[in-house]
N, C-alpha and C positions, 0 to 999 in steps of 0.2 A: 464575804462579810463587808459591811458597808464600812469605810473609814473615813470620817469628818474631813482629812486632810484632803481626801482624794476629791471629794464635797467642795473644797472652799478654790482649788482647780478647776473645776467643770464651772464654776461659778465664773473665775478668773476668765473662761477661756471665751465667755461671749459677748456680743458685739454691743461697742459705747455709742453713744449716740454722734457722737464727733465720725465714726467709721460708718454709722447707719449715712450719716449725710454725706459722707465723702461718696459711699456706692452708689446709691440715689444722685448724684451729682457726676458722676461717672454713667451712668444709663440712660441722665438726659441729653449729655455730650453726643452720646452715640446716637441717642436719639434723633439729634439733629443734625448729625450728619447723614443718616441713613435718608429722613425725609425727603429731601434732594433727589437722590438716585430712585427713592417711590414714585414721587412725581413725575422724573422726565419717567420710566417703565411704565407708569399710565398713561401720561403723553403717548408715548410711542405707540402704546397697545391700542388708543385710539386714532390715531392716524393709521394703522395698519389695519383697525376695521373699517376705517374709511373706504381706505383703497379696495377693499373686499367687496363692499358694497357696489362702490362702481364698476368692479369687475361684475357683480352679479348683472346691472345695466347694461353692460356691453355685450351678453350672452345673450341678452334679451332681445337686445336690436341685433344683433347675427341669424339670431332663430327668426324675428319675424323679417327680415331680409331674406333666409332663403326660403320663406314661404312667400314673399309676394315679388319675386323674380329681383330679387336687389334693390326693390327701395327699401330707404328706412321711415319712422314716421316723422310727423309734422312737429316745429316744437311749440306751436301755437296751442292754444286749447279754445274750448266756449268761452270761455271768462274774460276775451278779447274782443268779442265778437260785440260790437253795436245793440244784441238784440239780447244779449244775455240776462240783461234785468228785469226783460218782460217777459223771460223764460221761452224766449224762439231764439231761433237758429237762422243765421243769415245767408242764403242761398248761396249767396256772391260768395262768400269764405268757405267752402264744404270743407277742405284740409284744417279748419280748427276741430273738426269733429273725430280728427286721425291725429289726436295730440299722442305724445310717447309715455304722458303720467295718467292716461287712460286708456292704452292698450298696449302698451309693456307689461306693467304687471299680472295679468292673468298669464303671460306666459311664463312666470315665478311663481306660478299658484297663486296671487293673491289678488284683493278687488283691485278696481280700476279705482283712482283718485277721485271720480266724479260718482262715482256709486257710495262714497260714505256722505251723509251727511251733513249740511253746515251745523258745529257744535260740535260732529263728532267725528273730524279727522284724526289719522293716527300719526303720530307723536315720537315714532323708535320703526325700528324695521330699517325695508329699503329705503325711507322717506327722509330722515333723520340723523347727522352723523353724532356721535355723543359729545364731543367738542362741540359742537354748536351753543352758541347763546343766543336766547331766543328775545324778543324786542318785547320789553311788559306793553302790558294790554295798553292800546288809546297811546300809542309812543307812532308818532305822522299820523294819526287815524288811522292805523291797525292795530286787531284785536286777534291776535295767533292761537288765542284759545277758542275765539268762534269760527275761525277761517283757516288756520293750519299753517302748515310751512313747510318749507323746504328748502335740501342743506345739498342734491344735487340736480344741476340744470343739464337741458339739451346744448348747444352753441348754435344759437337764435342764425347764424350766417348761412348755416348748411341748406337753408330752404328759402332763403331772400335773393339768394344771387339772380340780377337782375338779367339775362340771358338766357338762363335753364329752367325748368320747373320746378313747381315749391315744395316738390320731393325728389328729395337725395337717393342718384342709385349710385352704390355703393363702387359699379365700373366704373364710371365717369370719372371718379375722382383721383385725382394724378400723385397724390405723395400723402396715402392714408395713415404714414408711422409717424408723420408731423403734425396732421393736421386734427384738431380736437373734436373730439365726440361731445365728451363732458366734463363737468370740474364742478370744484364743491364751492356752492351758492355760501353769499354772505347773507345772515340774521339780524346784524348789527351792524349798522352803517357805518358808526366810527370805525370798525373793524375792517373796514373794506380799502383798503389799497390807501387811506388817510384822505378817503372822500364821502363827507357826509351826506348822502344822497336822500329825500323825501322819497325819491323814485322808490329806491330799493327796499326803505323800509315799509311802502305801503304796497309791496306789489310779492313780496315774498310770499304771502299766501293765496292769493287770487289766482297767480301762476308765478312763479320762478321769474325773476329777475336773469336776463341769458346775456348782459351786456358784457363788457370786458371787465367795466368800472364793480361788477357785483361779485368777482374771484375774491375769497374768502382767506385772507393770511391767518389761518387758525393754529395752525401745529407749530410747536417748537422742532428743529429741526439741528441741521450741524450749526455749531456755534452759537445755539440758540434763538438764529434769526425764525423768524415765521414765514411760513407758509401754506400750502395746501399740496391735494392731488387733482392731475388732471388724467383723462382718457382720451386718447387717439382714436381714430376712427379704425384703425386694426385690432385695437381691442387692448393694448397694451398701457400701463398705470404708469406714469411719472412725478414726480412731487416736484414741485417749483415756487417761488419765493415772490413771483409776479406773471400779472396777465396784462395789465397797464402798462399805456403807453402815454404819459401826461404833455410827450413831445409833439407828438399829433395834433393837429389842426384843428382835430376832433377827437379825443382819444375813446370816444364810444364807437366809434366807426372805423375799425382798420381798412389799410390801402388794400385796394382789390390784388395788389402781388403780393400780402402777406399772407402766407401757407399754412399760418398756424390757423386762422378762423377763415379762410375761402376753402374751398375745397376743387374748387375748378381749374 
């Protein structure tokens, strides 16, 4: 049987608006603390698909090494080449036609870089890491949404050294767990090593930027400094916080006994 008293209890027992706001003020608290620890677990989870990525690379150049007795490919492409805007190929260069962003990935199933179209490069995949920011359109006279981009490079050294041939076989090379395969390309020039380069920002989609100056500080990391991933030529992922050397005479051009980009 209903009794009024018990009525003006049930009435008593719910919440004033003073308790409404104290909860509410309590769940934003938390709210913002948890934000923080959101962030860095998406930081991380994209740094760690980075690295996945560049492992997927490194399989790539392993498989077409043991099919063409040990070398690996070129990191040159057409888009280098003299004749490329009259749509030829320049005899003198044939190794820009064995670039690695156009016959690596068919060995990942997928197109080669130069079979999509200009307007219609792809944007996510193997091309792309999701930490990347990309340079708005007409930012140095590039346009990343007609030309594309890309977040990892070959290390432009492995096929210049001026003694060997401009293909890396993978015997030759003396200390393969130091010396770099690849690393993840900067988008954003300010972002690069705190060198604002026109190079980089106008060349990121033509072909890859492969210099030291274009290593990408993107991920938060311990103590919150930035940096990226790189690949050894063994095939093994390292994360590191620099590829610069501003001490250098030239710090785009390391000394031929540095092991991290010679390979000889």
């Amino acid at each position: 049987m209903y009794n009024e008293s018990m009525g003006r209890r049930t009435l008593q027992r719910a919440f004033t608006l003073v308790e409404l706001l104290v909860v509410i003020g309590i769940l934003g608290l938390l709210l913002a603390l948890l934000l923080p620890a959101l962030n860095k677990a998406r930081a991380k989870a994209d740094e760690l698909q980075c690295a996945s990525i560049l492992r997927q690379w490194g399989q790539a150049f392993h498989i077409y090494a043991v099919e063409y007795r040990g070398f690996i490919p070129h990191s040159g492409d057409e888009t280098r080449n003299a004749f490329f805007f009259l749509n030829k190929n320049d005899p003198s260069e044939p190794e820009n036609e064995c670039c690695y962003i156009d016959v690596l990935p068919p060995l990942l199933h997928r197109p080669s870089w130069k079979s999509y179209p200009t307007g219609q490069k792809p944007t996510n995949d193997i091309w792309q890491c999701p930490s990347a920011q990309v340079l708005a359109d007409n930012t140095y006279g590039f346009q990343p949404s007609i030309y594309g981009y890309h977040s990892y490079v070959m290390n432009r050294y492995l096929d210049i050294y001026p003694t060997f041939p401009k293909f890396l076989n993978l015997a030759r090379v003396k200390a393969s767990s130091i010396t770099l395969l690849m690393f993840e390309d900067t988008l954003n020039p300010n972002q690069c090593n705190g060198q604002n380069s026109i190079s980089i920002g106008c060349t990121v989609g033509y072909y890859p930027d492969d210099a030291p100056r274009a290593f990408c500080d993107r991920h938060p990391h311990q103590k919150g400094q930035l940096g990226g991933n790189i690949m050894m030529l063994d095939g093994h992922v390292e994360w590191t916080d620099h590829l610069w050397d501003p001490t250098l005479s030239d710090p785009d051009v390391p000394p031929l006994t540095n092991r991290t980009w010679w390979p000889y």
